[in-house]
C-alpha positions in Angstrom: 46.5 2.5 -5.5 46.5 5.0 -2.7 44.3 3.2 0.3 43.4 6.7 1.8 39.5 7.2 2.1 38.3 10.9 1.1 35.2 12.5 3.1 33.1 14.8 1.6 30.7 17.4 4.1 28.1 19.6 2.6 26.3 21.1 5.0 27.4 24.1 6.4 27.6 23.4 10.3 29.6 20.0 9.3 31.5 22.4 7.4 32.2 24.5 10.2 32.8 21.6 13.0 35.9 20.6 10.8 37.3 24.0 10.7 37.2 23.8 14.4 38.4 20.5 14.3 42.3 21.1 13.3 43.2 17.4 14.9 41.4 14.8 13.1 40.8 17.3 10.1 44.7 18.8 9.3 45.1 21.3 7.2 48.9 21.5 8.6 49.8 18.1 6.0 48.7 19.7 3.0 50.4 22.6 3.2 53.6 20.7 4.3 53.1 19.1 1.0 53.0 22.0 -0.5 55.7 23.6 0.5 57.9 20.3 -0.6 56.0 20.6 -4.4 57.2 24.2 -4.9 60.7 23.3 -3.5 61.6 23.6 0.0 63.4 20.9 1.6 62.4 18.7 4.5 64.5 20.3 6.7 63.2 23.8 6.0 59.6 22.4 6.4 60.7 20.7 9.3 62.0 24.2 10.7 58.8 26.1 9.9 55.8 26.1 11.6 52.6 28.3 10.3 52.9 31.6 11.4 50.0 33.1 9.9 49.9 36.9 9.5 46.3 38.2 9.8 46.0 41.4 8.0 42.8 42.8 10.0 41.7 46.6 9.2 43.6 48.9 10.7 46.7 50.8 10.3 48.6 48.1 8.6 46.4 47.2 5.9 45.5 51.2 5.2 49.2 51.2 4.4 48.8 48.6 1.6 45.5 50.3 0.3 47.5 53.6 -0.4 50.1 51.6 -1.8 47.5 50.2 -4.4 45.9 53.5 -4.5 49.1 54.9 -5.1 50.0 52.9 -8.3 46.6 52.6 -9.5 46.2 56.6 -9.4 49.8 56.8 -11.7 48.7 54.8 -14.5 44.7 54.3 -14.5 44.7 57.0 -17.4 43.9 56.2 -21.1 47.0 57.9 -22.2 49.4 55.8 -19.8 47.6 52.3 -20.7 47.6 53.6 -24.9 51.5 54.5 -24.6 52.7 51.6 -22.0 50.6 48.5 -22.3 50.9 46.3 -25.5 48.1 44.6 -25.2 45.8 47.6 -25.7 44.4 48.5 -28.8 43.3 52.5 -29.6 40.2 53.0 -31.6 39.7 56.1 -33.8 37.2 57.6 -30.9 39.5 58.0 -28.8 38.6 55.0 -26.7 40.5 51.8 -26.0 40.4 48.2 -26.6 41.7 45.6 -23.8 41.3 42.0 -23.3 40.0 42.3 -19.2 41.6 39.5 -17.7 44.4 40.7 -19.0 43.8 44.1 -18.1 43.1 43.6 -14.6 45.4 41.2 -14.2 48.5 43.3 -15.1 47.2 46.5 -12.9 46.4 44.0 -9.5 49.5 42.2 -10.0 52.1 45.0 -10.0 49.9 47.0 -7.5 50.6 44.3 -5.2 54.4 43.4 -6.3 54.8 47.1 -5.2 53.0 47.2 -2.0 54.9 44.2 -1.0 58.2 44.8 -2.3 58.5 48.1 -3.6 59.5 48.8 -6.9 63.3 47.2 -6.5 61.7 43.3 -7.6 60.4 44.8 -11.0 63.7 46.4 -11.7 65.4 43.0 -10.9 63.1 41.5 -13.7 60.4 43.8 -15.1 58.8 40.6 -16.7 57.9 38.7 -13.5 54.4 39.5 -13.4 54.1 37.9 -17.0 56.2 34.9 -15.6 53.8 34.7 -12.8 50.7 34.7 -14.9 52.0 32.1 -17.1 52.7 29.9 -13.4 49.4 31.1 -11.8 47.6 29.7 -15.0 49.0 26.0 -14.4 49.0 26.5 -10.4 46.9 23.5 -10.2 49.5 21.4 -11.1 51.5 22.1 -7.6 47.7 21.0 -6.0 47.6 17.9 -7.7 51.7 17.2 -7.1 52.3 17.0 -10.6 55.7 15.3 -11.3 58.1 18.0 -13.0 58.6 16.0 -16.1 54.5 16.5 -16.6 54.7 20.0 -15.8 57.7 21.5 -16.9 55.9 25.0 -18.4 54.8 25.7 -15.0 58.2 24.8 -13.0 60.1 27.3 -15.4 57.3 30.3 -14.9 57.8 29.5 -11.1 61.6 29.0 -11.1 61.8 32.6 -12.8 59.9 34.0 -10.0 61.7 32.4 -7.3 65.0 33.5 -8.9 64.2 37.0 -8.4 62.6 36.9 -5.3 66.0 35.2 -4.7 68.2 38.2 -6.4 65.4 41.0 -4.1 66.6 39.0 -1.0 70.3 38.6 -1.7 70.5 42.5 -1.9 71.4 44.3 1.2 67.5 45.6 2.8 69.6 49.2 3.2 69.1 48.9 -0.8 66.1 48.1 -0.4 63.4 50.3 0.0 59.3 50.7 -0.4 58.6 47.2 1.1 56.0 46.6 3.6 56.2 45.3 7.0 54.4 42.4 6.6 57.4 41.3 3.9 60.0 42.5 6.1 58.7 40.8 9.1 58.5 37.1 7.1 62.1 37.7 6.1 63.2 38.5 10.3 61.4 35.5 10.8 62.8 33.0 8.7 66.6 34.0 8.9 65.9 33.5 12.4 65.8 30.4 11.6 68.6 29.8 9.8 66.9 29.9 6.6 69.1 30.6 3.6 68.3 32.9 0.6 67.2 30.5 -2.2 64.8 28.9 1.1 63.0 32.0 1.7 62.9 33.2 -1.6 60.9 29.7 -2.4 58.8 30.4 0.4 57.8 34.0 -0.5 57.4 33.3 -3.8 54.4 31.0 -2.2 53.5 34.5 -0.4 53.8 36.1 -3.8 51.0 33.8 -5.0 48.8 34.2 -2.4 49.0 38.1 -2.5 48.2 38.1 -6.4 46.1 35.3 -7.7 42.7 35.9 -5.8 43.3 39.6 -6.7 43.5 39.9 -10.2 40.4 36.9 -10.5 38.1 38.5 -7.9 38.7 41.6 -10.1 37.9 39.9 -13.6 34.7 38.2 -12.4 33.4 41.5 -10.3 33.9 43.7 -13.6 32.4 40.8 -15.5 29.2 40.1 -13.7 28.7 44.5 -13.4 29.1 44.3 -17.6 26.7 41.7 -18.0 24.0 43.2 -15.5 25.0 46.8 -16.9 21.6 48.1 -14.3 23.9 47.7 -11.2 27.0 49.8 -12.5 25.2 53.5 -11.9 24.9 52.1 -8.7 27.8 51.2 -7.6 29.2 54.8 -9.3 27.0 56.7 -7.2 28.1 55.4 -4.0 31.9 54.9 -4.6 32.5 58.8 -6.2 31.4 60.0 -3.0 34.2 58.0 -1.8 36.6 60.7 -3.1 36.6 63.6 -1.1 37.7 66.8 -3.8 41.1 67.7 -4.6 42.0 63.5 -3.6 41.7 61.8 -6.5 41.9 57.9 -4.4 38.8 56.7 -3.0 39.0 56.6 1.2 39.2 53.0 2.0 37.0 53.1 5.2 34.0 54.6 3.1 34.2 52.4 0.5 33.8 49.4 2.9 31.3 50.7 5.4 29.2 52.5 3.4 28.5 51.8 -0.2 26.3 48.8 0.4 25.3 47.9 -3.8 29.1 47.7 -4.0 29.8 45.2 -1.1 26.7 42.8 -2.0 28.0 43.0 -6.1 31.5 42.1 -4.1 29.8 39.3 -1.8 27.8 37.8 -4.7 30.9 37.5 -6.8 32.6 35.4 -3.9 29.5 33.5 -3.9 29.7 32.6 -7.6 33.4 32.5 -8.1 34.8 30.8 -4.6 36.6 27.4 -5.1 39.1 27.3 -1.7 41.1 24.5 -2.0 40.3 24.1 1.2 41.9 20.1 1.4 39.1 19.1 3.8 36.4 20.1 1.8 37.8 20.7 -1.5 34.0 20.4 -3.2 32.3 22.0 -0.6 32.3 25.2 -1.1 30.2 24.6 -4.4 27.7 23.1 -2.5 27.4 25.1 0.4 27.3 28.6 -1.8 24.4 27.3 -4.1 22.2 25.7 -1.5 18.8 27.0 -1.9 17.4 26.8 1.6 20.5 29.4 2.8 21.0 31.6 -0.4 17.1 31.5 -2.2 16.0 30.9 -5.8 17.9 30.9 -8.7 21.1 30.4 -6.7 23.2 29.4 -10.0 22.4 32.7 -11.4 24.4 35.8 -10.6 22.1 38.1 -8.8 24.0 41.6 -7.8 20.9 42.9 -5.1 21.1 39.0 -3.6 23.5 40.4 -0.2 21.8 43.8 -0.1 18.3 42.5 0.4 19.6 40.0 2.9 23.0 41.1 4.5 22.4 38.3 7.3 23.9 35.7 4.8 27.0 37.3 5.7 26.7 35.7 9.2 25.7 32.0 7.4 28.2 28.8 8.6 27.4 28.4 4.4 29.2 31.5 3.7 32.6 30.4 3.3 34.7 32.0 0.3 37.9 32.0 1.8 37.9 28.8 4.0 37.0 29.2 8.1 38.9 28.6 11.7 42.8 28.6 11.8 43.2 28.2 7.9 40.9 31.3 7.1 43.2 33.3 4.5 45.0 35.4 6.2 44.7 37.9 2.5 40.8 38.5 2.1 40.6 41.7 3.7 43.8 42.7 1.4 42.2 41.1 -1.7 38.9 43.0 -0.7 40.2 46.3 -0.6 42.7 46.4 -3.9 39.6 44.7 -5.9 37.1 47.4 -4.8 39.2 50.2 -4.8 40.8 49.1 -8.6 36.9 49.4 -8.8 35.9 52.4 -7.9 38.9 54.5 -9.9 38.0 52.7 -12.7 34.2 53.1 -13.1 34.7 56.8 -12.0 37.6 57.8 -14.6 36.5 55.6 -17.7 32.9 54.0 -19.0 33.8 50.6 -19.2 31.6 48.6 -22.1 31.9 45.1 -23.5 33.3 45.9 -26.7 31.0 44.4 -29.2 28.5 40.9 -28.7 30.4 38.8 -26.5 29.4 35.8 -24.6 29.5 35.6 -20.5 32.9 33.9 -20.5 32.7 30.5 -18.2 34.2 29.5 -15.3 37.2 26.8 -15.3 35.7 24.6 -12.7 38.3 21.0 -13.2 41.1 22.2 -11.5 41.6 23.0 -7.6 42.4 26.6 -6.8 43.8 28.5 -3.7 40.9 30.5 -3.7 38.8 31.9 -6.9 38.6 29.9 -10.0 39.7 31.0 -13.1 38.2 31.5 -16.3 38.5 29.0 -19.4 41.2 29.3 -21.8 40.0 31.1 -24.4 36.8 32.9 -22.4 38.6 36.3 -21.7 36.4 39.6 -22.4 37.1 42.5 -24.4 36.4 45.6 -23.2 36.1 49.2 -24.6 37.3 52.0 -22.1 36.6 55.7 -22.8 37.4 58.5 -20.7 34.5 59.2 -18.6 32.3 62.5 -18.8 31.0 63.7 -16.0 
């Protein structure tokens, strides 16, 4: 047996002291760990050391909004998801049928495969978001250091991603074109270091994963919890239409985030419900610390969308912790943030979105560790009914 002792800290100053506390409390080992699991080599983790990326407002992440923006705006139409997505089902009203999780999952994913890498990746394999849903679904596995011969459905989903992050990276960058800086600045940095292609096409495809998997969740449970307390969606309308200023048919990221208050809390109090970080030095924590009564009120196991608008100071809590604290904060959640909201906003303000026919709240897969959001049960997905909006 393993002779390692495991401590377990619930309350949220604790919580924060061992954020500050990156000697005794590493976060450095797991990710070193990590990084060997998904196929680097000890010399290449050896080589590396944690240059984290912070992707604050400004400039930089405004480019990867309109990016988002940019792909949501082409295909968030009911003609383009009837004539282009399989999994969509057209009733004889006009409206259509889609599994959400599904749904959302596709849009977020290739939204940010293209802000990230332009469109040359898909064209390389125009399945690898499917690959990488199939992967992402079985992610645990790398958190738990499954052997490969126990998890041989998630290795090949992984190993078809990595192969054409490996093919993107291979190709000249003059042939490249429509990536962001943030991707071109991780590949300066590690052929600086004498990283070869098939190394840093392993580590982005770990980038790759972080951009997507908190996206497409935090969008499934958002829509979710709206659908199931139908009384906040009018709300969140009205404040995010006005959001799109006329003859601009994207929503003006600034606005969205500083002042459409229902929409942030309904934001905040899905975080609240739905954060898991796989923090490592916490890794039950977060449950506790988001559903502690004497910091979040009554009722805190029930989903309650007004909960961060009547008391926006929870926001300043050392209990509010959805994506982790200190120097191992993710570097993403301003990035995840915006593409959920905005996905959002164009959404509820081009189509009435309804749960197509009795449905139960589908239920959160709680077992398995996560880098961020959980995921829903096998099985729990919701279908939904989109018609085009009339205004």
């Amino acid at each position: 047996m393993n002779q390692h002792s495991a401590l377990t800290r619930t309350r949220g100053k604790d919580v924060a002291e061992a954020y500050r506390n990156t000697k005794t409390f590493s976060f450095e080992v797991f990710v070193q760990h990590m990084m060997r699991t998904t196929g680097c080599s000890n010399e290449v983790v050896d080589k590396i050391e944690l240059h984290v990326h912070q992707l604050y407002p400004g400039k930089d992440l405004a480019y990867l909004g309109e990016r988002f923006n940019s792909y949501f705006d082409r295909y968030l139409s009911l003609e383009a998801i009837k004539s282009e997505r399989s999994y969509a089902i057209p009733n004889q009203d006009g409206s259509v049928s889609v599994p959400l999780k599904v749904w959302v999952s596709d849009f977020l994913i290739r939204g940010g495969q293209r802000a990230y890498f332009g469109d040359f990746l898909e064209e390389i394999d125009p399945n690898i978001s499917w690959a990488f849903l199939e992967f992402d679904d079985l992610s645990w596995q790398i958190l738990y250091q499954y052997p490969k011969v126990l998890s041989k459905k998630m290795h090949a989903a992984k190993e078809r991603v990595t192969e054409a992050l490996r093919k993107y990276f291979e190709t000249p960058i003059t042939e490249r074109s429509g990536d962001a800086w943030f991707t071109k600045a991780m590949e300066n940095e590690m052929r600086d270091l004498d990283l070869d292609t098939r190394d840093i096409s392993i580590m982005m495809q770990t980038i790759y994963w972080g951009i997507n998997t908190n996206t497409r969740r935090g969008c499934f449970w958002m829509l979710t919890y709206m659908l199931f307390h139908p009384e906040v969606i009018p709300l969140v309308m009205q404040e995010t239409e006005k959001a799109s200023t006329e003859g601009n048919t994207t929503p003006d990221i600034d606005y969205l985030n500083d002042q459409c208050p229902w929409t942030n809390s309904v934001w905040n109090e899905t975080l609240r419900m739905s954060a898991a970080s796989s923090s490592v030095r916490y890794i039950t924590a977060d449950t506790v610390l988001h559903f502690d009564e004497k910091i979040f009120g009554d009722r805190v196991t029930e989903f309650d969308p007004k909960r961060f608008y009547d008391n926006p100071a929870l926001l300043k809590s050392p209990s509010w912790r959805p994506f982790g604290g200190g120097a191992t904060m993710c570097p993403g959640r301003f990035v995840v943030k915006q593409a959920v909201v905005n996905f959002i906003a164009m959404a509820l303000n081009r189509f009435d979105i309804s749960i197509d026919g009795p449905q139960p709240m589908p239920t959160a897969k709680e077992g398995n560790p996560v880098i961020g959001l959980m995921s829903n049960q096998p099985g729990s997905d919701l279908r939904v009914r989109l018609r085009l909006r009339k205004y």
